[in-house]
Backbone as CSV, one residue per row, in Angstrom:
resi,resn,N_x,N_y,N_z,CA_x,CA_y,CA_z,C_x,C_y,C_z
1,UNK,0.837,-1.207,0.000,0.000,0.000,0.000,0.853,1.230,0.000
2,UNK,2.147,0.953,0.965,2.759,2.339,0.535,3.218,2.663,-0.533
3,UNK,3.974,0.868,-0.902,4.395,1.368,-2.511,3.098,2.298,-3.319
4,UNK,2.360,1.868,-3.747,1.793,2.500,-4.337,1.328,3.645,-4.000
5,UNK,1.209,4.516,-3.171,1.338,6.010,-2.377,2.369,6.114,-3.086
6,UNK,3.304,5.730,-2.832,4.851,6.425,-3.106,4.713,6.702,-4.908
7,UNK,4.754,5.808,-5.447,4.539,5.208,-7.075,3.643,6.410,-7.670
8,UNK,2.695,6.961,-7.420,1.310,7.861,-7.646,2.384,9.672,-7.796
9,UNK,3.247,10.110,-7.329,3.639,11.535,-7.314,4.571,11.177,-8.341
10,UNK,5.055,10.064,-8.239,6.002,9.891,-9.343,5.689,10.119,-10.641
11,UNK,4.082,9.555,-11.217,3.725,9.584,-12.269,3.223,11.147,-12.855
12,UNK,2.875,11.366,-11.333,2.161,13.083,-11.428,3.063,14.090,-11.956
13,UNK,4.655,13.428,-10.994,5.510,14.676,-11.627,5.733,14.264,-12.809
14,UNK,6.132,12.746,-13.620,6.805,12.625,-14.917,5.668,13.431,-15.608
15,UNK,4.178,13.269,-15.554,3.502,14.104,-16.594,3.552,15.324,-16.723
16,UNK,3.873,16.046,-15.313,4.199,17.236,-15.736,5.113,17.810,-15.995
17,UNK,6.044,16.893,-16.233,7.650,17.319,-16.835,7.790,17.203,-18.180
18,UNK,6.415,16.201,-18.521,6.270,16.083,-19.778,5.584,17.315,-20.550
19,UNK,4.860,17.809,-19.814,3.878,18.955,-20.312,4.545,20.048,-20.336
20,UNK,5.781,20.345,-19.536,6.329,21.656,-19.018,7.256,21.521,-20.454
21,UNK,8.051,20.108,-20.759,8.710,20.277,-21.808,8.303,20.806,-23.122
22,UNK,7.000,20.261,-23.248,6.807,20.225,-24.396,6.277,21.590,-25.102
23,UNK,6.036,22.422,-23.465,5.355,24.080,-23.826,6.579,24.831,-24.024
24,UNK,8.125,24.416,-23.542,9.210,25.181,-23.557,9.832,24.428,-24.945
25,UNK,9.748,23.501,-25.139,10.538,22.956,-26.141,9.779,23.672,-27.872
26,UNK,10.883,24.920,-28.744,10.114,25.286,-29.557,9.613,24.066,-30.473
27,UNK,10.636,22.376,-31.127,10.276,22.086,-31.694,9.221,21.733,-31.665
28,UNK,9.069,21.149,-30.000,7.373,20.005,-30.026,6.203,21.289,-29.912
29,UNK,6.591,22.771,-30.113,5.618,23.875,-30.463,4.992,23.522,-31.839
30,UNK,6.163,23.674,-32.529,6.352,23.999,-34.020,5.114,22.450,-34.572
31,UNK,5.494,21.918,-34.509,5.313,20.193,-34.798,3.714,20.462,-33.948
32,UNK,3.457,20.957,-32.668,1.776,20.639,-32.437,1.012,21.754,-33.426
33,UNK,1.938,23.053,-33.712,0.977,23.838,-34.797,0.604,23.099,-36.140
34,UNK,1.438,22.437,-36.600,1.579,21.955,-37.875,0.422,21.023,-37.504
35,UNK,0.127,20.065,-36.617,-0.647,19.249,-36.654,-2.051,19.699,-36.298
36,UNK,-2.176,20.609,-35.790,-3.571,21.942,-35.823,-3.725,22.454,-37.072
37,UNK,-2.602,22.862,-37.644,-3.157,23.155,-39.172,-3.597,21.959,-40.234
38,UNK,-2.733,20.572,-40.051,-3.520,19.899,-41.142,-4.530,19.505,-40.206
39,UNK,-4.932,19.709,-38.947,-6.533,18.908,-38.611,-7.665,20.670,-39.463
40,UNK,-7.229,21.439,-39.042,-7.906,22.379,-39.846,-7.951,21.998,-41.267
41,UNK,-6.628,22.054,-42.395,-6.994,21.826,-43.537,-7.751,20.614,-44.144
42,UNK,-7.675,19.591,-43.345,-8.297,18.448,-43.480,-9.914,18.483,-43.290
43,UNK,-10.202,19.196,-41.751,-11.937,19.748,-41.863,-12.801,20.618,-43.098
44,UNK,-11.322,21.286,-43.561,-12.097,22.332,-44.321,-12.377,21.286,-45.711
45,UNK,-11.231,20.777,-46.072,-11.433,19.695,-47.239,-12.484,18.937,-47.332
46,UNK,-13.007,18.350,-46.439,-14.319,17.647,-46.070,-15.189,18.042,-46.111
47,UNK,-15.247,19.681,-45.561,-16.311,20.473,-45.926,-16.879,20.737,-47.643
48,UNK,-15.967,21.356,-47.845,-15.825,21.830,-48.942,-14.553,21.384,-50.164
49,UNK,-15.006,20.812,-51.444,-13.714,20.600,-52.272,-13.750,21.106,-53.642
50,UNK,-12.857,21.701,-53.944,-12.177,22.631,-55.362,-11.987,21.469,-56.292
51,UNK,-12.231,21.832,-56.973,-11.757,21.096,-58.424,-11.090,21.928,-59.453
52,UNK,-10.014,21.597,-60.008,-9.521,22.273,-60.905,-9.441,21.974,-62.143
53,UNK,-8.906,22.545,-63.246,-8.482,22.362,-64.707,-7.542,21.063,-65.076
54,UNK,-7.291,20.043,-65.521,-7.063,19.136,-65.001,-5.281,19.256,-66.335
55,UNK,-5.434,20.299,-66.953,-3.975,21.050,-67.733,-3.394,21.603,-66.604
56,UNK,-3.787,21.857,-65.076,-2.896,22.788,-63.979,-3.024,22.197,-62.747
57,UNK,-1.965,22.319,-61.775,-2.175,22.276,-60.098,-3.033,23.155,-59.799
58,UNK,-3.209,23.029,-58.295,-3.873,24.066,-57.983,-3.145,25.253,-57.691
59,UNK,-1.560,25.044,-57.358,-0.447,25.966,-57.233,-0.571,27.210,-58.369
60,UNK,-0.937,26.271,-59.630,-0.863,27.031,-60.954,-2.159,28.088,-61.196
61,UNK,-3.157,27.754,-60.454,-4.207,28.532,-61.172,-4.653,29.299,-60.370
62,UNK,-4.353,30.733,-61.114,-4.539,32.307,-60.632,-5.845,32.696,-60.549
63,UNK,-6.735,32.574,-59.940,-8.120,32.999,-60.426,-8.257,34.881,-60.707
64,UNK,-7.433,35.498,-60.333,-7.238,36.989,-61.058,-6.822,36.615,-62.051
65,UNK,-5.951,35.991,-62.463,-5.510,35.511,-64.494,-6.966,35.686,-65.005
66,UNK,-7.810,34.924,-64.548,-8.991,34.800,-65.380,-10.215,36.614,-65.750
67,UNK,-9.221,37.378,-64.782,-9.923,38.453,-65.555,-8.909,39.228,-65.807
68,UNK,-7.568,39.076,-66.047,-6.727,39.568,-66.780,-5.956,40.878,-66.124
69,UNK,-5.989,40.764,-64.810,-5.269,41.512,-63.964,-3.815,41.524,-63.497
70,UNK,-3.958,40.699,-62.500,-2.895,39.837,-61.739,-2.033,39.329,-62.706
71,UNK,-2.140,38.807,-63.776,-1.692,37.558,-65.094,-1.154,38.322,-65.653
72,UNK,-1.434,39.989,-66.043,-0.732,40.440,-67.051,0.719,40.476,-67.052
73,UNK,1.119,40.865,-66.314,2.997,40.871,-66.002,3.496,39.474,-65.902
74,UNK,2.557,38.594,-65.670,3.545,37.213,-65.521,3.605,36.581,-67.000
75,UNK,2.477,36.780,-67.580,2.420,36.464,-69.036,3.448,37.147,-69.596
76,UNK,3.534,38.539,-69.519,4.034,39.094,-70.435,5.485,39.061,-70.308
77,UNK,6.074,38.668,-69.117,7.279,38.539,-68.923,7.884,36.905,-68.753
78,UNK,6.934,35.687,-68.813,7.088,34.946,-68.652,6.756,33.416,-69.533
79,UNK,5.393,33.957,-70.077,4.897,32.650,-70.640,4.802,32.741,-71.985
80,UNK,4.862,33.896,-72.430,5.869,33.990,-74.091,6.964,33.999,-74.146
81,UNK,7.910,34.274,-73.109,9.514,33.632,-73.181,9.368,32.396,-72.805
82,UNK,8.739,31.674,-71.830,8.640,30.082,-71.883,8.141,29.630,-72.960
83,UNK,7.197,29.746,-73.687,6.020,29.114,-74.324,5.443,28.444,-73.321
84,UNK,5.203,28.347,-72.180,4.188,27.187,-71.131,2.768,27.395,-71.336
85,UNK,2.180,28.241,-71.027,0.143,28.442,-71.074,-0.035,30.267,-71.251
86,UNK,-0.953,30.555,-71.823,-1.777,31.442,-71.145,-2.927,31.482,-70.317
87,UNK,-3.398,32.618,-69.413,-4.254,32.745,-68.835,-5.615,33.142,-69.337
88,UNK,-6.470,32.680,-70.029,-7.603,32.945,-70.256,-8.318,34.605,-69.154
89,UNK,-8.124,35.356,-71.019,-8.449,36.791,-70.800,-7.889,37.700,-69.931
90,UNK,-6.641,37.212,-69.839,-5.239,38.134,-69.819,-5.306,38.824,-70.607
91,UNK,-4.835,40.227,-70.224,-4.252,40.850,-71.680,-2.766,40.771,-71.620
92,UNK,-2.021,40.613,-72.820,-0.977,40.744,-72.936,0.206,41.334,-73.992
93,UNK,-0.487,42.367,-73.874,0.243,43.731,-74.836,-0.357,43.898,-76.202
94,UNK,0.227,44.770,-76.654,-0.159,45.113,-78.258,0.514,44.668,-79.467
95,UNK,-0.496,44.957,-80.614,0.201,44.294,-81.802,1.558,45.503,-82.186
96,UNK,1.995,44.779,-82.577,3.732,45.685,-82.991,4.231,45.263,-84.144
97,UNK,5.347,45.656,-84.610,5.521,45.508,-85.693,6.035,43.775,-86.046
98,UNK,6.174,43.349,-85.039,6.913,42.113,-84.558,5.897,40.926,-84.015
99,UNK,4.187,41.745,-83.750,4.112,40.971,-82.851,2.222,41.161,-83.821
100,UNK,1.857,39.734,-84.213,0.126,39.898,-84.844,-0.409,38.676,-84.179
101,UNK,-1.682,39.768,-83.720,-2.727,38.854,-83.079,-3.804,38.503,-83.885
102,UNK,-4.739,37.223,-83.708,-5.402,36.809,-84.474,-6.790,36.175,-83.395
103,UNK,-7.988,36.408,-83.708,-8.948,35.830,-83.049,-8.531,34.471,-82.977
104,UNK,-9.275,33.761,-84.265,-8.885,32.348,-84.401,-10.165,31.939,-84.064
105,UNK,-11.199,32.362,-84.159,-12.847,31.280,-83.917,-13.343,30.788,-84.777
106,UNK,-14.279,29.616,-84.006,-14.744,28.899,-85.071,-13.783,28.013,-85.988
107,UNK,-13.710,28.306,-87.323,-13.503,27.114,-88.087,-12.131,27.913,-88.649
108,UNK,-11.231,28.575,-88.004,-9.979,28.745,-88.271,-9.197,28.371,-89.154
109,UNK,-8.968,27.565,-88.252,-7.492,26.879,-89.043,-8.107,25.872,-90.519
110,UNK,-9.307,25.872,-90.322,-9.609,25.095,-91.680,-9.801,26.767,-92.855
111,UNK,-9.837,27.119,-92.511,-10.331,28.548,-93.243,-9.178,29.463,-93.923
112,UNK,-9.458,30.300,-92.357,-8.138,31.722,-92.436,-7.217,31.509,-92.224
113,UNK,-6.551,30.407,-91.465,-5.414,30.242,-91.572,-4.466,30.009,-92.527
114,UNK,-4.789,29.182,-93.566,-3.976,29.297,-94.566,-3.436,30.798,-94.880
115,UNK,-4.360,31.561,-95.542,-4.224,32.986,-96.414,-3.217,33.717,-94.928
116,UNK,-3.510,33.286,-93.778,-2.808,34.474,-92.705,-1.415,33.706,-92.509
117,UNK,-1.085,32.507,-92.851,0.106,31.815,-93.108,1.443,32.635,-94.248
118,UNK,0.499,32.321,-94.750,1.563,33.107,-96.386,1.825,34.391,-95.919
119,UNK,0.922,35.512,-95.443,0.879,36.928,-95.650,1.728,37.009,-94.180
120,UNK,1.461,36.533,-93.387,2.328,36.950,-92.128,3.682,36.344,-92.108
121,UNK,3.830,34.967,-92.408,5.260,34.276,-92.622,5.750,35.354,-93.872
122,UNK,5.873,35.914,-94.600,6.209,36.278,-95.351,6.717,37.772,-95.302
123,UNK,5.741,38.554,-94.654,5.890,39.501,-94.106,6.452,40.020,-92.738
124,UNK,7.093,38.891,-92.103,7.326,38.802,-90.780,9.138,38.638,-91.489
125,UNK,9.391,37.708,-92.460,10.314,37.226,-92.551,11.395,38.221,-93.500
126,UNK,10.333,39.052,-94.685,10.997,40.246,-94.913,11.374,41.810,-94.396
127,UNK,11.245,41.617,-92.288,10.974,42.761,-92.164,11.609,42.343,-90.334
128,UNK,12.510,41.252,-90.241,13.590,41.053,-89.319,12.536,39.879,-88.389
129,UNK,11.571,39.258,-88.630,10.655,38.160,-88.106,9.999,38.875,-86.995
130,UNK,8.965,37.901,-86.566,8.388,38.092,-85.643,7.475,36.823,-85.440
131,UNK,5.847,37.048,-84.815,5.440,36.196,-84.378,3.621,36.116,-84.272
132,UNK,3.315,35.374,-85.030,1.617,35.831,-85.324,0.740,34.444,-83.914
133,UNK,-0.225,35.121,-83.474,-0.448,34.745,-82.445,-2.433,33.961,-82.781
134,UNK,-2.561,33.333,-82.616,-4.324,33.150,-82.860,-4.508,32.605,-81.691
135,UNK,-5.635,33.215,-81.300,-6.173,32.864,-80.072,-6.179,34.244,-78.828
136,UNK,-5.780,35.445,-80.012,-5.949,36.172,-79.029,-6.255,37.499,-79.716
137,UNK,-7.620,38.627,-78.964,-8.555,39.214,-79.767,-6.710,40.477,-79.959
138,UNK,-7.277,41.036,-81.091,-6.894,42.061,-81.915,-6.222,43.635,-80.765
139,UNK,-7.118,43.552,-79.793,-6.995,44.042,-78.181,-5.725,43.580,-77.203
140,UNK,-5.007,42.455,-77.533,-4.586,41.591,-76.811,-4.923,40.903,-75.838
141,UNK,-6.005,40.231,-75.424,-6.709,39.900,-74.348,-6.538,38.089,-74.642
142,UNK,-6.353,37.123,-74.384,-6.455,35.816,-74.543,-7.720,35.238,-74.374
143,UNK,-8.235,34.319,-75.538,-9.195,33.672,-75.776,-9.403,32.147,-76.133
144,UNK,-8.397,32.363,-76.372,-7.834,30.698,-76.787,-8.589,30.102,-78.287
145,UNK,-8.117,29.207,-79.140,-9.075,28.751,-80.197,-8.828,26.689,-79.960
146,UNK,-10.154,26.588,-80.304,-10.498,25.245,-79.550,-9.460,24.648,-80.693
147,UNK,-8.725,23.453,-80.494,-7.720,22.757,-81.420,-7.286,21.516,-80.383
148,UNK,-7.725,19.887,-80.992,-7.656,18.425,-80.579,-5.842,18.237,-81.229
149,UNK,-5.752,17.613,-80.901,-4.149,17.036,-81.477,-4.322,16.674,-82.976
150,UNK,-5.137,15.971,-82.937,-5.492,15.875,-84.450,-5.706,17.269,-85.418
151,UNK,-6.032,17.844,-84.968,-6.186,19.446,-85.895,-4.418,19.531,-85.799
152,UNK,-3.799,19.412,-84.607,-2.567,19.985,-84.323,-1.265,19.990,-84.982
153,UNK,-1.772,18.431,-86.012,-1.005,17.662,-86.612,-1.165,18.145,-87.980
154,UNK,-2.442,18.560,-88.243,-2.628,18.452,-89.790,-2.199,20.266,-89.739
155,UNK,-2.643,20.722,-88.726,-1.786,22.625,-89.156,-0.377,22.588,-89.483
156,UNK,0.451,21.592,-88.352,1.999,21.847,-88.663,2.255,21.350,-90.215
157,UNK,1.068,19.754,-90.782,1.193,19.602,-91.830,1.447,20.728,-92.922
158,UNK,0.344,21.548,-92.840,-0.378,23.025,-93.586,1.184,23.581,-93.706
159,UNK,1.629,24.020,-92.457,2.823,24.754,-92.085,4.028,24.627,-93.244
160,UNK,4.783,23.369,-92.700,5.597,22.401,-92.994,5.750,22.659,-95.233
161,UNK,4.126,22.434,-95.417,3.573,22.495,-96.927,4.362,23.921,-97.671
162,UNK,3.208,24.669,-96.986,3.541,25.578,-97.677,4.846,26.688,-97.375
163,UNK,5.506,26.601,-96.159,6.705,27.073,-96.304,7.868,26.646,-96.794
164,UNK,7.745,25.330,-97.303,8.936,25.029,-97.898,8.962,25.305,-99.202
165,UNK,7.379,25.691,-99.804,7.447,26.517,-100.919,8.142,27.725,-101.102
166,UNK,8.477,28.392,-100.064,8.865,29.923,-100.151,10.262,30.076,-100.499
167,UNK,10.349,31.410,-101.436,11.792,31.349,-102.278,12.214,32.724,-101.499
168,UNK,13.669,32.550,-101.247,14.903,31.579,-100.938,14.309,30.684,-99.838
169,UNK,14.759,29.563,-100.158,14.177,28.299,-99.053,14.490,28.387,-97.814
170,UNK,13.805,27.922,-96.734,13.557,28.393,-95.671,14.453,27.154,-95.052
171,UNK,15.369,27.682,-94.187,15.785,26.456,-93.145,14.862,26.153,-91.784
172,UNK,14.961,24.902,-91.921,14.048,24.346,-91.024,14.056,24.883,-89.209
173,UNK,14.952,25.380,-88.989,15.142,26.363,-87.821,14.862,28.220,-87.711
174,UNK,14.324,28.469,-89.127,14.058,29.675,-89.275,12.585,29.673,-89.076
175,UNK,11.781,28.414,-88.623,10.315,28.659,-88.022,9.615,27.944,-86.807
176,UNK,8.937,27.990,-86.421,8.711,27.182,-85.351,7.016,27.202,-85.057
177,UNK,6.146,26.379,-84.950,5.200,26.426,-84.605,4.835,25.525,-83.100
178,UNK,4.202,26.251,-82.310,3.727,25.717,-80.921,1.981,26.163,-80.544
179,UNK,1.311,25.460,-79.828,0.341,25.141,-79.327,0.456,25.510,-77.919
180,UNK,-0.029,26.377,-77.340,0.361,26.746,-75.966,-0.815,26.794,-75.655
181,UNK,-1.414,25.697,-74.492,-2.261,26.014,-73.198,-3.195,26.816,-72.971
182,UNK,-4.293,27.155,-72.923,-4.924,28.448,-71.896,-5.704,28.048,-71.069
183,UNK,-5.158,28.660,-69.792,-5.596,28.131,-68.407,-7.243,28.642,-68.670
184,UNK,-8.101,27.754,-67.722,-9.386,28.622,-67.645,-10.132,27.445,-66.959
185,UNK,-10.849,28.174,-65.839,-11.428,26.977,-64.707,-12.975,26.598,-65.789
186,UNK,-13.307,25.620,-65.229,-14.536,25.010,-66.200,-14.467,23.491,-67.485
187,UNK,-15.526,23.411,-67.804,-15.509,22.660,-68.843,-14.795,23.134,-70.355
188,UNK,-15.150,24.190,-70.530,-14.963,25.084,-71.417,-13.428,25.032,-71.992
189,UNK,-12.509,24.931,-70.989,-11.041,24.557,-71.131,-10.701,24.119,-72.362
190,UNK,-11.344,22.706,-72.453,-11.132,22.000,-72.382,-10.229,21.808,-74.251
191,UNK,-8.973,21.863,-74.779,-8.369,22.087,-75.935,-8.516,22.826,-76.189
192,UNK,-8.446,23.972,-75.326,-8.262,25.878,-75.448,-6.974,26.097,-75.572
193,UNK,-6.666,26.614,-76.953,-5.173,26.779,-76.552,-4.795,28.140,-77.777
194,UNK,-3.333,28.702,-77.832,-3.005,29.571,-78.455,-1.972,29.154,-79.361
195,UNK,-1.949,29.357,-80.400,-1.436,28.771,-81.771,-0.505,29.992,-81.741
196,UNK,1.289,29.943,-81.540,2.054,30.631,-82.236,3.180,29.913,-83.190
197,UNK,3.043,31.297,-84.374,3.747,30.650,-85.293,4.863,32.069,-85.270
198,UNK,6.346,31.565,-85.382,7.658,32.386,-85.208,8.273,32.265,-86.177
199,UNK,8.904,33.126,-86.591,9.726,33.565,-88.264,10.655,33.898,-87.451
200,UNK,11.992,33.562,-88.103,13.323,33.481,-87.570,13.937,34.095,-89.312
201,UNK,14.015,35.027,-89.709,14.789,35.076,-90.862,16.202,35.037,-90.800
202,UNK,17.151,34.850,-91.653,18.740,34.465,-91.833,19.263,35.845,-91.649
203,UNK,20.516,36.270,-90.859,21.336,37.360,-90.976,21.552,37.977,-92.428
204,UNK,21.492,36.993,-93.127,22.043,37.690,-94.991,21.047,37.693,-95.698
205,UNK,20.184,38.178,-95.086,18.534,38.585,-95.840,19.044,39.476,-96.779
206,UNK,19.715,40.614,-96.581,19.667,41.745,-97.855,20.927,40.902,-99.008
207,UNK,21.127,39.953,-98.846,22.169,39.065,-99.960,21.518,38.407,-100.334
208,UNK,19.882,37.899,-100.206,19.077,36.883,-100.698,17.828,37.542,-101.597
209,UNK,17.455,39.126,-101.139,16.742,40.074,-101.668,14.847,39.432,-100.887
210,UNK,13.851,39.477,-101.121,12.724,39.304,-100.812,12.247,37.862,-100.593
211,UNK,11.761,37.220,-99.438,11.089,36.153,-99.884,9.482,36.161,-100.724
212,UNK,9.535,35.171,-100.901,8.178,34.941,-101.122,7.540,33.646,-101.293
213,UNK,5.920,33.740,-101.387,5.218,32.828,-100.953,5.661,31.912,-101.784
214,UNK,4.808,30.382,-101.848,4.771,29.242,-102.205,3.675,30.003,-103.682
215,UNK,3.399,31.127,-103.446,2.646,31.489,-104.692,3.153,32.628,-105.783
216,UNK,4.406,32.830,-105.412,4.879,34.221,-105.684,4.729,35.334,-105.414
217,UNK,4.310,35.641,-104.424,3.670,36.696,-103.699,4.443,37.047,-102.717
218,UNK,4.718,38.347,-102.749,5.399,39.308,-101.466,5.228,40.574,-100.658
219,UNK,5.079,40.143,-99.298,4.759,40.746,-98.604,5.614,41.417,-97.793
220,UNK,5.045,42.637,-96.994,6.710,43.298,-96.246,5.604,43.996,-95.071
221,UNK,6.132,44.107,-93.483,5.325,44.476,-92.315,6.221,45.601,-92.238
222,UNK,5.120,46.714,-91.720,5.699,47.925,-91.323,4.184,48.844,-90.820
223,UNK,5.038,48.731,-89.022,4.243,49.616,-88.248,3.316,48.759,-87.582
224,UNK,2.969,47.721,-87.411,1.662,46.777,-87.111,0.930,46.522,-88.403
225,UNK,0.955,46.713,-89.703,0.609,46.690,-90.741,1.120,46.203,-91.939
226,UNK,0.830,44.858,-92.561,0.780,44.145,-93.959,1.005,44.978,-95.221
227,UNK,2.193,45.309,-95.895,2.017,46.006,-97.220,2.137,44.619,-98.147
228,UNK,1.078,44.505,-99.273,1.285,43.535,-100.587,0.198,42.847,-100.577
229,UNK,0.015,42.322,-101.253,0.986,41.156,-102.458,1.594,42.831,-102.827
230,UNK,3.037,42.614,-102.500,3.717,44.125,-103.404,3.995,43.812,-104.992
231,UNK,3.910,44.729,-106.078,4.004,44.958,-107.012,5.279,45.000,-107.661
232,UNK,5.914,45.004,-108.614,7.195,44.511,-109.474,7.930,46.105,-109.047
233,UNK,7.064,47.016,-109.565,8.136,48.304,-109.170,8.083,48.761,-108.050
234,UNK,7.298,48.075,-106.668,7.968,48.572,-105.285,8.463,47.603,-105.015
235,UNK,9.136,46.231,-105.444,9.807,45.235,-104.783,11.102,45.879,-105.571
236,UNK,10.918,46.630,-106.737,12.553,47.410,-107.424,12.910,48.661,-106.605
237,UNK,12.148,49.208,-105.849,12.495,50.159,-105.332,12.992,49.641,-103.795
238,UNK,11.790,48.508,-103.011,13.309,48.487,-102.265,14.383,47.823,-102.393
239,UNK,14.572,47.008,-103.433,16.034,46.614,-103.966,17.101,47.636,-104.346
240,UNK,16.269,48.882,-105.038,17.309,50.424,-104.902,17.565,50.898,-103.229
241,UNK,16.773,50.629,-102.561,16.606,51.257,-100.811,17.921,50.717,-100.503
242,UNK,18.118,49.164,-100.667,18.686,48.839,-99.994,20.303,48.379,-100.726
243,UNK,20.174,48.721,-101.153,21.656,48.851,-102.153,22.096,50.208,-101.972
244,UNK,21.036,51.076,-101.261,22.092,52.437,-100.867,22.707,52.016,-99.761
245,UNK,22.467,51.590,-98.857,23.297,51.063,-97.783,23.951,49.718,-97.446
């Protein structure tokens, strides 16, 4: 009987040496918050659950992107030097002399794309390249144009076709076509994406004189603006332009 009298303060103090430690000790602090926060994040999950775009984490998706706020600077500094996604109805700058935007709805790429192939590759390529964009309004705002892999295949086909028509022949690193992403919560997503096509012209462009189409046709950009199919005596005049210097 005494043992156990005796045995009873013993246990009283180990627990509270245990308790005293564990309020002074920062790690076993640190370590009981953490385990308060996932019993919180875990209630709330149960409560309530998010679903996302199933092209993004949830890390990835900005819900200010989606009205084109927050997104603008990261796009514009980031996801046209990556090529990774856009943000559905971002804006992301203006057309330039370098730089053409294109709606792209509806029946696109079976359509307008061809004719905006020739006139922009062409005109992009006689005037130091640049980069024509579909899928995004005329405004710069991102919209994305609906496109399956199968469409994806038969455009680069399109691509591939008719630029190797173009005189002086085009090296296969002087273009590039990509399919980029656009984020956007919903069904709607769903093969939303932005079609860029990039003209890389050769350093010895003025030693090769004008390209032109797979049709004979030449075009030249200046200012945000398409001059041509140009005519025999302004493709001689800038061949005089540029023989002055």
């Amino acid at each position: 009987m005494a043992n156990q009298q005796h045995s009873k303060p013993r246990i009283t103090n180990q627990s509270t040496s245990q308790t005293t430690a564990t309020a002074s000790d920062p790690g076993s602090s640190a370590q009981l918050g953490r385990h308060c926060a996932r019993v919180r994040d875990e209630g709330w999950e149960d409560e309530e659950e998010e679903t996302y775009d199933l092209c993004v984490t949830p890390l990835e998706v900005n819900p200010l992107g989606l009205s084109g706020t927050q997104s603008e600077s990261a796009i514009s500094r980031h996801e046209i030097t990556s090529g990774e996604r856009f943000f559905y109805g971002a804006h992301i700058g203006s057309e330039t002399r370098n730089v053409e935007f294109k709606r792209g709805g509806g029946e696109y790429l079976r359509s307008s794309f061809r004719a905006h192939l020739r006139r922009y590759a062409c005109a992009f390529l006689n005037s130091g390249g640049g980069s024509l964009l579909a899928g995004v309004d005329d405004d710069g705002v991102v919209r994305g144009l609906r496109c399956d892999h199968r469409q994806e295949d038969q455009a680069r086909l399109l691509v591939d076709s008719i630029l190797k028509g173009f005189h002086p022949t085009l090296l296969p690193h002087s273009y590039t076509l990509a399919f980029l992403p656009v984020v956007r919560l919903g069904p709607e997503s769903q093969n939303l994406k932005v079609l860029r096509l990039t003209l890389r012209p050769p350093p010895a462009l003025t030693q090769q004189g004008l390209y032109q189409t797979d049709q004979g046709e030449v075009f030249l950009r200046r200012d945000g603006s398409v001059e041509g199919p140009l005519s025999a005596s302004a493709i001689q005049e800038w061949a005089r332009q540029v023989c002055r210097y």
